[in-house]
Structure formats: C-alpha cells, structure tokens
VOLUMVO-880650 format. One record per residue (C-alpha): residue number from 1; x, y negated, z negated. Coordinates in nm, 2 decimals. Example, Ala and Ser with C-alpha at 12.3 -4.5 7.8 and 13.67 -1.06 7.14 Angstrom:
1 / 1.23 / 0.45 / -0.78 $
2 / 1.37 / 0.11 / -0.71 $
This chain:
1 / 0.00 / 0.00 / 0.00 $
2 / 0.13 / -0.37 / 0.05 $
3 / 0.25 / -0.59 / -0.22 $
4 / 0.04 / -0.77 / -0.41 $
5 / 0.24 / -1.07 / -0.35 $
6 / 0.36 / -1.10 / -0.02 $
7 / 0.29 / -1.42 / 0.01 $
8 / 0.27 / -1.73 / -0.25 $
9 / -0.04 / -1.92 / -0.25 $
10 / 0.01 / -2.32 / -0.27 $
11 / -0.12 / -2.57 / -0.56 $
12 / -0.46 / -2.61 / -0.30 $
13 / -0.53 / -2.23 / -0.29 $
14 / -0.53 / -2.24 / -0.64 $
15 / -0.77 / -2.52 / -0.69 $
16 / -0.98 / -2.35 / -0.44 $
17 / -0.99 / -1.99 / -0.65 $
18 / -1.04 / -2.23 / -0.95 $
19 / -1.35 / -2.34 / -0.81 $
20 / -1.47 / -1.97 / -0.76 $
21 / -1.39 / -1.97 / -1.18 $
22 / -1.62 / -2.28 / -1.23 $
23 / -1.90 / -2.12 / -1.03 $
24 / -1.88 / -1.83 / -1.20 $
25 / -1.87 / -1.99 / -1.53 $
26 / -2.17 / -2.27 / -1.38 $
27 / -2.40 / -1.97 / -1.40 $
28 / -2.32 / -1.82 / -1.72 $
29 / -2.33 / -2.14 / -1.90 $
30 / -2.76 / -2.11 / -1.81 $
31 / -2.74 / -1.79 / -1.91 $
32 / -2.59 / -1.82 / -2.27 $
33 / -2.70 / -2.23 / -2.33 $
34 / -3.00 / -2.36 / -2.13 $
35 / -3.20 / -2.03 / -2.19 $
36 / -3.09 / -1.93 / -2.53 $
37 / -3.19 / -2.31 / -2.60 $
38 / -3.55 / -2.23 / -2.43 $
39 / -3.63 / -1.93 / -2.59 $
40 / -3.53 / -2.04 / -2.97 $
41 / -3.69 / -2.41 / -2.94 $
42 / -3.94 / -2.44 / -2.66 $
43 / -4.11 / -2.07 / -2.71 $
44 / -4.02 / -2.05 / -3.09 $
45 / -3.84 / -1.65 / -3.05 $
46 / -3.61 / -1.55 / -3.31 $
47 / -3.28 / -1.62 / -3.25 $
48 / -3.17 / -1.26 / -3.27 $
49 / -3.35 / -1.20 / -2.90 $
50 / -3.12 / -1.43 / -2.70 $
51 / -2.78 / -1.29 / -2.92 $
52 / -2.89 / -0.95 / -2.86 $
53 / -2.88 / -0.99 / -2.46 $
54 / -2.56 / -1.17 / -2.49 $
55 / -2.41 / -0.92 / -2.65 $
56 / -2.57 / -0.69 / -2.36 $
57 / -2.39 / -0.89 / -2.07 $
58 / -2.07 / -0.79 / -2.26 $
59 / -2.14 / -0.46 / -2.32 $
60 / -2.18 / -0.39 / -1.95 $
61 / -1.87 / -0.50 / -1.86 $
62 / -1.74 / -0.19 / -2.00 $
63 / -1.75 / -0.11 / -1.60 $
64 / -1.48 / -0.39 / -1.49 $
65 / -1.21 / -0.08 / -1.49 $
66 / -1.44 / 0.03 / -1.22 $
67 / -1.45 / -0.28 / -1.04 $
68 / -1.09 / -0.33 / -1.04 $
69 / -1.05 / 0.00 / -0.88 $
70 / -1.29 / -0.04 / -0.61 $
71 / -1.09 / -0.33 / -0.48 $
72 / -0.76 / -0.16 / -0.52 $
73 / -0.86 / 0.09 / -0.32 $
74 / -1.05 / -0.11 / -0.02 $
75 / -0.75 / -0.32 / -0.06 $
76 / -0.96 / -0.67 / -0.05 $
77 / -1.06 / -0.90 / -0.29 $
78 / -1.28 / -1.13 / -0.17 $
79 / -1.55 / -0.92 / -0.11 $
80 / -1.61 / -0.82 / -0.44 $
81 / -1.58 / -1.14 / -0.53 $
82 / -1.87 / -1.23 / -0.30 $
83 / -2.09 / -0.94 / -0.42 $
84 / -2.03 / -1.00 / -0.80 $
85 / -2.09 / -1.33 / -0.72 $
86 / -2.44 / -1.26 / -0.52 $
87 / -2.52 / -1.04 / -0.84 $
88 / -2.50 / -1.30 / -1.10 $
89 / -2.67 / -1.50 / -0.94 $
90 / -2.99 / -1.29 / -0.88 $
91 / -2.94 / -1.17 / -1.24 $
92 / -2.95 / -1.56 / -1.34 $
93 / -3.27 / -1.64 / -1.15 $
94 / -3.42 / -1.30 / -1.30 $
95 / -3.27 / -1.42 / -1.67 $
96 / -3.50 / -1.75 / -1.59 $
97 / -3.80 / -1.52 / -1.49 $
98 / -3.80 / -1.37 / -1.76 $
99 / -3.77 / -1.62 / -2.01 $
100 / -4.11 / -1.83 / -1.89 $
101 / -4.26 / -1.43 / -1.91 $
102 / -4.14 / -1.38 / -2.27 $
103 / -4.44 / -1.55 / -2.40 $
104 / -4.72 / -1.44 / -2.25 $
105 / -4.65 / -1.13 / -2.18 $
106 / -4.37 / -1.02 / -2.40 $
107 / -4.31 / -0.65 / -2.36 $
108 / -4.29 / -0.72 / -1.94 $
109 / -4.08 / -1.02 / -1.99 $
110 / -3.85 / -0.85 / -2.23 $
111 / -3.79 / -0.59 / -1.98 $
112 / -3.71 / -0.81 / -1.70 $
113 / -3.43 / -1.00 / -1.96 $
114 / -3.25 / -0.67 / -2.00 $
115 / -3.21 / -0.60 / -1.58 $
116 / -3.12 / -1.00 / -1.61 $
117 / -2.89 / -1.03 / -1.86 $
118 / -2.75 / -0.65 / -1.73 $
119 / -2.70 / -0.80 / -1.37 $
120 / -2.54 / -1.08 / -1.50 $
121 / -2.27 / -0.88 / -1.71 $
122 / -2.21 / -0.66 / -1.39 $
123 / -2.17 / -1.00 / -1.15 $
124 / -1.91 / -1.17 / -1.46 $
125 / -1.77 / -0.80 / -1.40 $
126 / -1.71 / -0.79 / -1.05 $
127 / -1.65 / -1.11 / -0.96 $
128 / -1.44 / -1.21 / -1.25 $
129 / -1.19 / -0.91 / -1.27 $
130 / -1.13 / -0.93 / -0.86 $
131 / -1.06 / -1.26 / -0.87 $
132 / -0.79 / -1.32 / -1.14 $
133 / -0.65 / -1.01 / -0.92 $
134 / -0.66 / -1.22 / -0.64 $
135 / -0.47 / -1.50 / -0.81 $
136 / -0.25 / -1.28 / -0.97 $
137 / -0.17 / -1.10 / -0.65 $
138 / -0.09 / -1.41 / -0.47 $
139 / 0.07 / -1.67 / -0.69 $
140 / 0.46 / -1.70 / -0.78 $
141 / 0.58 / -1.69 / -1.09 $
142 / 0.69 / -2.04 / -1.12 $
143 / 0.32 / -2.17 / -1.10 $
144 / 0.16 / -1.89 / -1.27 $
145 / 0.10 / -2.07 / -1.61 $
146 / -0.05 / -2.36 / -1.44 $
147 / -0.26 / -2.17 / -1.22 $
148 / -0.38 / -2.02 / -1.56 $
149 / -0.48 / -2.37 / -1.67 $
150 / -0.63 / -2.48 / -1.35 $
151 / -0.82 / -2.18 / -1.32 $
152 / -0.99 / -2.25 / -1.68 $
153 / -0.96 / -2.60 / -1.69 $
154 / -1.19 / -2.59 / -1.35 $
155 / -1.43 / -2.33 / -1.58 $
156 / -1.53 / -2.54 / -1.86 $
157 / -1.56 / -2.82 / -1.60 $
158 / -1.84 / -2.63 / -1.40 $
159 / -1.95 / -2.55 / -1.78 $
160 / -1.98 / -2.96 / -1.84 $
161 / -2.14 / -3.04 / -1.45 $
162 / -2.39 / -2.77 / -1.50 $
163 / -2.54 / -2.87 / -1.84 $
164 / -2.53 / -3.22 / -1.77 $
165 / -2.71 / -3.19 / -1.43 $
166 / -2.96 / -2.91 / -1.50 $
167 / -3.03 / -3.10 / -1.86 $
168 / -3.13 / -3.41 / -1.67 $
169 / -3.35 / -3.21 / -1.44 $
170 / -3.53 / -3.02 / -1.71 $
171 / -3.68 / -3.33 / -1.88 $
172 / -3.98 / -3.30 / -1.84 $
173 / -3.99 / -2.90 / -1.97 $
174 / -4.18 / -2.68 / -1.79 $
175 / -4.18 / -2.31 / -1.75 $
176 / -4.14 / -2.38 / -1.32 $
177 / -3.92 / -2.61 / -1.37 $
178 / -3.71 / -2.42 / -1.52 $
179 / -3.74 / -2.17 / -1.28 $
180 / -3.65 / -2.37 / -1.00 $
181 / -3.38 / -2.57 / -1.16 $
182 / -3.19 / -2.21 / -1.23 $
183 / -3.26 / -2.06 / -0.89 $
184 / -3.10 / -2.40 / -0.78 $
185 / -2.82 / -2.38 / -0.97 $
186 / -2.77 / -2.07 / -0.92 $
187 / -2.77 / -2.12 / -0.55 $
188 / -2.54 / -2.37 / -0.56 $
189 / -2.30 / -2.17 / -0.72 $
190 / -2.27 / -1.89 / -0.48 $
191 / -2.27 / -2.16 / -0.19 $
192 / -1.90 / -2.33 / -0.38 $
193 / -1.81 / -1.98 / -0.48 $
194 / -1.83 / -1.86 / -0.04 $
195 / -1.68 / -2.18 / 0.05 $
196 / -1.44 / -2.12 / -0.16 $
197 / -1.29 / -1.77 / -0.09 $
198 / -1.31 / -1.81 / 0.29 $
199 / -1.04 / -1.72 / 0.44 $
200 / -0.83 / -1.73 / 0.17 $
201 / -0.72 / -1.38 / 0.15 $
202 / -0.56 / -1.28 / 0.45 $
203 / -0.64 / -0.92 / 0.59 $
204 / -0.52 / -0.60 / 0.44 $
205 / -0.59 / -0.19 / 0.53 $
206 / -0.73 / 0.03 / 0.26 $
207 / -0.54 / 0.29 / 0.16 $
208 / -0.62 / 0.56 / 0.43 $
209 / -0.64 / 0.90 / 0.23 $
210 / -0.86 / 0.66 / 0.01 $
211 / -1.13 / 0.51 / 0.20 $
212 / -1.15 / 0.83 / 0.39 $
213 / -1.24 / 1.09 / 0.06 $
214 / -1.59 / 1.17 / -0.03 $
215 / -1.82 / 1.00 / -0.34 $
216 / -1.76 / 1.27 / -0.59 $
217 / -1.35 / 1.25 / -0.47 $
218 / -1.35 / 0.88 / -0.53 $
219 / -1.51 / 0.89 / -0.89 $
220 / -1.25 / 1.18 / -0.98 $
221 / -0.93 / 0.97 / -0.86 $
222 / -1.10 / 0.64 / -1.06 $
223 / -1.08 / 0.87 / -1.40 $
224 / -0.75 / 0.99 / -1.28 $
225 / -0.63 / 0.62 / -1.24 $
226 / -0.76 / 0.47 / -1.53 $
227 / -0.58 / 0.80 / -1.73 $
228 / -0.27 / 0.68 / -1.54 $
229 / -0.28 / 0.30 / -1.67 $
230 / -0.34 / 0.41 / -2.03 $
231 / -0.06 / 0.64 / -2.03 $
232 / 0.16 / 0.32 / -1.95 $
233 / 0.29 / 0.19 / -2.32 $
234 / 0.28 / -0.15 / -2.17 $
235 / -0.08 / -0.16 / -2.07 $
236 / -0.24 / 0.03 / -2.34 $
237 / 0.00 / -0.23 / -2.56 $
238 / -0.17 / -0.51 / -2.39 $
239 / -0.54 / -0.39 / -2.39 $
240 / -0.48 / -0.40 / -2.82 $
241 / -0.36 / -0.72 / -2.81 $
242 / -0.62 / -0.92 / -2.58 $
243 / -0.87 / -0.65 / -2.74 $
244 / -0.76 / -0.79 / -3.13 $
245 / -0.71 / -1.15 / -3.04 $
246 / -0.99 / -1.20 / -2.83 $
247 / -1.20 / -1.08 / -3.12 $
248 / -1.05 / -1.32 / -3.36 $
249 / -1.09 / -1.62 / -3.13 $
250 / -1.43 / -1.52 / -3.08 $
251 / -1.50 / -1.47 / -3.46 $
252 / -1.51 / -1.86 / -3.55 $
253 / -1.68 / -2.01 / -3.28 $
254 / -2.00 / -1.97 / -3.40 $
255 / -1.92 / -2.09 / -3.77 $
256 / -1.70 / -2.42 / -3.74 $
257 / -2.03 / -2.65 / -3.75 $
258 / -2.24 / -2.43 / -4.03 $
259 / -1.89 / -2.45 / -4.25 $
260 / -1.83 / -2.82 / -4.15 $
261 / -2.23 / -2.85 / -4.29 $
262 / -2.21 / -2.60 / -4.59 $
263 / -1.86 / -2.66 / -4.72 $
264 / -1.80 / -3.03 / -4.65 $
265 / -2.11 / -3.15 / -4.65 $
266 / -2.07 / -3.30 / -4.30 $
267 / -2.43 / -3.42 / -4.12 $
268 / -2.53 / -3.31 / -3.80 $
269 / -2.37 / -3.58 / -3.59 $
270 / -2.03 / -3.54 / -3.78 $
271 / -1.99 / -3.18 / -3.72 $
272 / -2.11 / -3.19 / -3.34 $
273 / -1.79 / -3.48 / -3.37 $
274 / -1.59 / -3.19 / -3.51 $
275 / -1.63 / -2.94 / -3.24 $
276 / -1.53 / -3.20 / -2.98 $
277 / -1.22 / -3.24 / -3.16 $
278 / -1.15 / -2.86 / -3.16 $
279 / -1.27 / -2.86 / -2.78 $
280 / -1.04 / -3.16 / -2.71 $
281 / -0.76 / -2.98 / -2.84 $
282 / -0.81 / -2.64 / -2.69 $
283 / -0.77 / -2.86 / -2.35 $
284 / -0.48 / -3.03 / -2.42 $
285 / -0.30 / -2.69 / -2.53 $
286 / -0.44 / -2.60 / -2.22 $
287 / -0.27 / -2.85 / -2.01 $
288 / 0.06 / -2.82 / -2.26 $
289 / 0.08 / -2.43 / -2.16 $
290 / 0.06 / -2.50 / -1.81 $
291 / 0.31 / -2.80 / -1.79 $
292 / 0.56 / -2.68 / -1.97 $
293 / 0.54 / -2.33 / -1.80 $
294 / 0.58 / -2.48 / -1.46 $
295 / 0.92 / -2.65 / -1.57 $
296 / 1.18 / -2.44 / -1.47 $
297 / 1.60 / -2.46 / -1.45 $
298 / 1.78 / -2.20 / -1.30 $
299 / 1.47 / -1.98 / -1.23 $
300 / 1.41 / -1.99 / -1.60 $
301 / 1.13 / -2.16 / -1.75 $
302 / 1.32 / -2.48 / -1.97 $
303 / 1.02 / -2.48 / -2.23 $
304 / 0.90 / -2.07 / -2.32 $
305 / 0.81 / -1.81 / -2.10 $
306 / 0.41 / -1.70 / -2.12 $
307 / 0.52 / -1.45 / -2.40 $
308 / 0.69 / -1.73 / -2.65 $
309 / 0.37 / -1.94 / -2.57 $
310 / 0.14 / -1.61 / -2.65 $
311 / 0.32 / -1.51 / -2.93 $
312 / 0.38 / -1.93 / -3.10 $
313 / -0.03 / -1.93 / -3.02 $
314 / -0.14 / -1.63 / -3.23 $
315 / 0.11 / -1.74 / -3.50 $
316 / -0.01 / -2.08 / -3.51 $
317 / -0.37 / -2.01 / -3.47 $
318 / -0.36 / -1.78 / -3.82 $
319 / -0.14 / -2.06 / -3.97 $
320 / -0.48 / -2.30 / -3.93 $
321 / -0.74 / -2.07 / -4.01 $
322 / -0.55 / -1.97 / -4.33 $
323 / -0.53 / -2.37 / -4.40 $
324 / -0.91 / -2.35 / -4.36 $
325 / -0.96 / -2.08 / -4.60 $
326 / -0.82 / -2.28 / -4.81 $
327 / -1.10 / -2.54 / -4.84 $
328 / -1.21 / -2.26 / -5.13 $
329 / -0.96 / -2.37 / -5.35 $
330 / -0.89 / -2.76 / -5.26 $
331 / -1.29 / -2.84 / -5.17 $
332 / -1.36 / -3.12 / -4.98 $
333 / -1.07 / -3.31 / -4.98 $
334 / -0.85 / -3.07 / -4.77 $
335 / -0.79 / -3.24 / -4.47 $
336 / -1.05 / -3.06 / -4.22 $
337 / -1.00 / -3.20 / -3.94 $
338 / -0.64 / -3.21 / -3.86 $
339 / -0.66 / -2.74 / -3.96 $
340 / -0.95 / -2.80 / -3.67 $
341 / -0.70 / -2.97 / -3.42 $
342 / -0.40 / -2.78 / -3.50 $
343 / -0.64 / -2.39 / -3.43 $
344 / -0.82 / -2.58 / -3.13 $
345 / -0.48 / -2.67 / -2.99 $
346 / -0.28 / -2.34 / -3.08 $
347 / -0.59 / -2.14 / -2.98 $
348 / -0.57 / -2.33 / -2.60 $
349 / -0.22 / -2.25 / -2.57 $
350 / -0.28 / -1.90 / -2.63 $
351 / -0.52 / -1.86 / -2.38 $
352 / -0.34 / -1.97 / -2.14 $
353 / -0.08 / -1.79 / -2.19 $
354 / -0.23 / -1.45 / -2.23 $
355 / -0.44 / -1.48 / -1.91 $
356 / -0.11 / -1.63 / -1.78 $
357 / 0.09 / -1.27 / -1.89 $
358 / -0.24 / -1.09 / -1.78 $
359 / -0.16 / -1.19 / -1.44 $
360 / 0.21 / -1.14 / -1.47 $
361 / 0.17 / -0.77 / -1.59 $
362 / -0.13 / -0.66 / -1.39 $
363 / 0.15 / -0.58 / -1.11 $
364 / 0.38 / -0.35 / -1.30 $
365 / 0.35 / -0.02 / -1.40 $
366 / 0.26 / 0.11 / -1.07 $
367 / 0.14 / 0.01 / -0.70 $
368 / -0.21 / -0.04 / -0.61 $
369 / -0.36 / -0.03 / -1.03 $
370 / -0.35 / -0.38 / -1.04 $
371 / -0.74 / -0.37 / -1.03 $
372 / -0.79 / -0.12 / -1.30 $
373 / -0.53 / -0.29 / -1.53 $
374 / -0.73 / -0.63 / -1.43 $
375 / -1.06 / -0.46 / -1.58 $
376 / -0.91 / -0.27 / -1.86 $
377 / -0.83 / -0.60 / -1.98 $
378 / -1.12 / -0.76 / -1.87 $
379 / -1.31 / -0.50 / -2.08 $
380 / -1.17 / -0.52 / -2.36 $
381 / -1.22 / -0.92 / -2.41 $
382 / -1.62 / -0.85 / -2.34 $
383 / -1.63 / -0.62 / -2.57 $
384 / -1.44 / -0.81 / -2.86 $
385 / -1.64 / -1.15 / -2.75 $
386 / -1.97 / -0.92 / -2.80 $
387 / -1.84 / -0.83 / -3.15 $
388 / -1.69 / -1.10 / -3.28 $
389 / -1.94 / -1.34 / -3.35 $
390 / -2.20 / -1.10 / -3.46 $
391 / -1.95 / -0.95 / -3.71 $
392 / -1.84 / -1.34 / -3.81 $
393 / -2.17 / -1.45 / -3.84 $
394 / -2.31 / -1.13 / -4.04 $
395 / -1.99 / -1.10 / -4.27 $
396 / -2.12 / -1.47 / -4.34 $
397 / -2.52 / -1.43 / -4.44 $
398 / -2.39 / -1.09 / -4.61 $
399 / -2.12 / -1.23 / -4.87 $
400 / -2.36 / -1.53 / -4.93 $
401 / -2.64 / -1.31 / -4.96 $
402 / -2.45 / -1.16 / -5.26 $
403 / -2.24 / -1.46 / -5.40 $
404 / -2.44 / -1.73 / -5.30 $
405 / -2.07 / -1.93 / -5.24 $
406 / -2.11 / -2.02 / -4.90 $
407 / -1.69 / -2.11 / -4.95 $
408 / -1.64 / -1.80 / -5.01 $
409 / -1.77 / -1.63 / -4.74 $
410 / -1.59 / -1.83 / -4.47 $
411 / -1.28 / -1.81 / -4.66 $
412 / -1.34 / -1.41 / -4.61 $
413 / -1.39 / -1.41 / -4.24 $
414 / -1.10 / -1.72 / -4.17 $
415 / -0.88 / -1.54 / -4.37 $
416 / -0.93 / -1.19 / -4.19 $
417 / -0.93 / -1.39 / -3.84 $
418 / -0.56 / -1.50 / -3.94 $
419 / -0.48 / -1.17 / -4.02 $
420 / -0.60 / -1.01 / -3.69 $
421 / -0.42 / -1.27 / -3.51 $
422 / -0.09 / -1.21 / -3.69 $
423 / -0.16 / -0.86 / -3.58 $
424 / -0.22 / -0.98 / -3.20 $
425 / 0.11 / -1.14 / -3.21 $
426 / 0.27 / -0.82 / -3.29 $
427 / 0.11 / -0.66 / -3.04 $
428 / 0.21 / -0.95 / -2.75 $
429 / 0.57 / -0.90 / -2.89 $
430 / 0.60 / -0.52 / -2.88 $
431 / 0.51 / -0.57 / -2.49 $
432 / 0.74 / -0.83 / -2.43 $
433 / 0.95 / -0.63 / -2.60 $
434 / 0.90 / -0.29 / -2.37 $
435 / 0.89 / -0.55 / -2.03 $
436 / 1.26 / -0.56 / -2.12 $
437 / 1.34 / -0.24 / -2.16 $
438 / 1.17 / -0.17 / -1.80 $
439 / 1.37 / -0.06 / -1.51 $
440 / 1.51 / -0.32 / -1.26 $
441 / 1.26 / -0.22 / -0.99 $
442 / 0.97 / -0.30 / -1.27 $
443 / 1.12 / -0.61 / -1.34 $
444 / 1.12 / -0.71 / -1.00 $
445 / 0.77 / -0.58 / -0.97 $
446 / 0.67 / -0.86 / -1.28 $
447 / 0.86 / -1.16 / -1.15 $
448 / 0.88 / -1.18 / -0.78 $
C-alpha cells in the first residue's frame, strides 16, 4: 500500500480539513446544546432523558475501529468522510423530529431520539476518525501541532457560529421552527463539509487482495487487524492514556459552574464569567501548543516536541485541580480564578498535543492500520467522554447526599481527576519512552 504521506499538504489544505472539523462539530453542538436546551426548558423533560442519549452517541462510537478500517482498506478518505458526514446530518434532523414528538407522543418520539442520537454517534464516528486520518496521513511533521490547533480551533468556531445563528433564528420557539432551523443547519453543514474535501485527496488503489475478498472475509481480517494494533505496546499504551485523560478532562466540565455556585457562592452571571475564563484559556494553550510546535532549528522543534507538551499538560492540569480541591480547607478566599485559568490553559495545551501525537503515531506500528489505530483511539475518548461526566456528576449528588458538604464532594472528584491525570502522564511518557526504543525504519515511519 502507498505511504500515508507521500505528499505534505500546505497551511490552505489544512484550513480546508479544519472546516470539515467545524461542520462536524456545527452539527453536534444542536445535538448536545440547542436540543438538550429544548427538551429540559421548553417541554419540561427531566434532564436525565437528554444525558442519557448523549451518552448513547458515545457509546456507538465503540465502531470507529471499524470505520478506520474500512478506509484503510478502500484506501480513501474522503469518502467516508462524505458518508459519515451525510449520516450525522440525517441523524441531526431526526434528533429535531423527535424532540417536537417527545411531548405528544412520547413512547414514538423516544424511539425516533435513539435512531437519532445512534446515527449521530455513527456519523461523529465515521466522519471524524477518517478525517484526522486524512490529516494525519498528509501533513509534515513540522506543521503537525499547528494543524492540531487549527483543526480545533476551526471546531469550537463552527460550535460559536452555529449557536449564535440558529439562537437568533429560534426566537420565536416553535416546535417547526425548530425543525426547520436544524434541517437548515444541518444542511449547511454537509454543503461546507463537500466543499471542503473536494479534491483534496488525490487518488489511491485499494489494496487488491482486499477489496477483492468476500463479506464474511473482510469482517475476519478487521478482528484480525484490530488484534494486530493491540498487540503493539505503543498503541495499546496510547489507547490507556487518551482513554484515562480523556475521562479526567471530561470529569469537570459539567461541575466548574455548580462549584463556583455552591462553594464560593458565585451568582449566575459570575460563574457563566468563570467558564469564559476557563474557555479563554483552553484557547490560548491552544494557540501556545501549536506556535511553539511549529518552531523548529535544526529539524528539531526549539520549544518541546508534542510529547513534553502532553506530558507538561497532564502534570499541570492535576497541579490545578489539586489547587481546587483545596478550596475545602482555605474556603472562599482561595484564589479561584487564577486554579480556573491555570487547568483551562494546561488542559488546551494538552489537547493539542495529544491529538497532535495521535496523528504522529497513527502511522507507525505497521502499514495500512492507520485507520484502525485512528478509531481505537477515537473510541476510547467517546467512551471516557460518556463516563466522565455522569460519574463526576453522580460522585457529586452521592457524597452530598451523605455529607451534605457540597466542598467535600468536589474536593473528592477534583482530587481523583488530578490523580487520573498524573496517571495519564505516565502513560504519554512510557510511549514516548517505547517510540525511542523503536527501530530506525519506525522512526522514519513517525517523523517523515
């Protein structure tokens, strides 16, 4: 099969593949926001409905291991791009349907949210797995931290652009409205997500033997591939780390505001302020990451590789939540807001830089598994974003329930996200650490 990077994509690819990202992310932002809004406020549904099919478009992204191998072995991209991306968008106009049928007709609406939210997963899947791939498969190593950062930077920005113009065109509220504001959206979407990709991945041949074996053939050398990319120390190393930090940086991002509120006594307005701060910060590490990875002398990047940047992330990310759990003993006058800069900043550089390595690494071990090693990844994040906040939040209400110290309880789950993030920097460092001991052809596999 041909290398992965036979050719190096310039700054204005990048932006282009980027814009893919923001589509993708356009869509989900309706999905998780704008409905979850809807069905808690407008129709008055417990809030457990809405977290429950969240959790549900993680869950079925269990299946991006799949996805990744599909395009491995049709050696192409793009068009699973285009197909996960046709699939989140139908899932994200049925998501819509079914929200304006959850009143009326509950049991029938509730049923058309689970193909909804199960489409949606399985576009995210697709779409999203194929196309860090893409990027990884086609961008140098010199701009591969700052095509990290563009790629999410361009995310939350379709995140900002969709909620400000579908909130200005849901005022009135009504149930079509909505509807049609969605579909809209949603069409949209797909249209910059098309634009996008064309063209930019230049043909390739499938692997013959492979496109030419039957169904049950196909399935059998997917389990036999997936076997193959565990069995690879450096892999299976990296699935525990994205797999334990990923469920730590989930963890908190449903309880910042509620301990801002409960602990400091902070109003509505003041904690909304707060979580700006930490989003604020979470860009600029961003945009830190991707700056100072794109400096090089020599060939050698002059301010840390995307390991030193992974590994200085984790570590600083469990220094700050251990300063927050530490509200419990110095109460209000612990200085919240600069431990709220410091984790939104160390948490953005982190990101970076793992989806940074995840791109680095998803070429080594092995020709034509870079799709596979894409979704292991891929799967384990969904699956730690689907835990991590319905294990933060319910370690929360449980030690409350029992000790009615609302300190307490966040200083329990702040002080165990610190600790899984220490652990996550071990893990980034043991692969580092087996990346060197590779052989030279690795090596060159990794960095050319």
């Amino acid at each position: 099969m041909r290398s992965e990077r036979a050719a190096s994509m310039g700054w204005l690819g990048i932006v282009r593949l980027g814009l893919v990202q923001s589509a993708l992310g356009s869509v989900v932002v309706l999905i998780t926001s704008t409905l979850n809004r809807v069905m808690v406020v407008e129709y008055a549904l417990p809030a457990l409905l809405p977290g429950a099919l969240v959790a549900l478009h993680y869950a079925v992204q269990m299946v991006r291991p799949r996805f990744g191998f599909g395009s491995d072995v049709g050696g192409r991209r793009t068009p699973w791009i285009l197909g996960g991306m046709a699939v989140l968008v139908c899932g994200g106009v049925l998501c819509a349907l079914a929200t304006i049928t959850l009143p009326g007709h509950f049991a029938l609406g509730l049923s058309l949210a689970v193909g909804g939210y199960a489409l949606v997963g399985l576009g995210v899947g697709a779409a999203g797995t194929s196309l860090l791939v893409l990027v990884a498969g086609q961008v140098d190593d010199r701009r591969r931290a700052a095509a990290a950062t563009i790629m999410w930077v361009l995310m939350v920005l379709g995140f900002a652009i969709t909620a400000t113009a579908v909130g200005h065109f849901l005022d009135p509220f009504s149930p079509r409205r909505l509807l049609i504001v969605t579909a809209a959206a949603a069409g949209v979407a797909f249209l910059v997500a098309a634009l996008a990709v064309f063209r930019v991945e230049k043909p390739a041949q499938p692997e013959p033997a492979a496109s030419e074996r039957p169904r049950a053939a196909a399935e059998q050398s997917f389990k036999v591939a997936l076997r193959q990319v565990w069995a690879e120390p450096q892999a299976r190393g990296f699935t525990l780390f994205v797999f334990v930090s990923m469920l730590a940086y989930s963890a908190q991002e449903l309880l910042l505001e509620p301990f801002a509120g409960l602990v400091f006594g902070y109003t509505l307005g003041e904690s909304t302020k707060l979580s700006g701060l930490q989003h604020g910060a979470v860009f600029l590490g961003m945009v830190s990451v991707g700056l100072a990875g794109s400096v090089t002398v020599g060939g050698v990047r002059r301010f840390g590789s995307l390991r030193a940047w992974t590994i200085g992330g984790c570590l600083a990310s469990a220094v700050a939540l251990i300063g927050m759990a530490g509200a419990d003993v110095a109460g209000p006058a612990w200085p919240l807001r600069a431990c709220v800069a410091a984790l939104g900043f160390a948490n953005g550089a982190f990101a970076v830089a793992a989806i940074g390595s995840m791109m680095e690494l998803s070429g080594a071990g092995g020709a034509g598994r870079a799709g596979v090693r894409m979704g292991l990844w891929g799967a384990a994040q969904a699956v730690a974003f689907a835990l991590g906040g319905l294990l933060g939040t319910s370690i929360v209400d449980s030690v409350r329930l029992l000790s009615g110290a609302p300190t307490l309880a966040f200083g329990i789950v702040f002080s165990a996200e610190a600790a899984l993030f220490l652990l996550a920097a071990g893990f980034a460092a043991q692969v580092g650490s087996r990346e060197k001991r590779g052989s030279t052809a690795d090596s060159t596999a990794v960095t050319v």
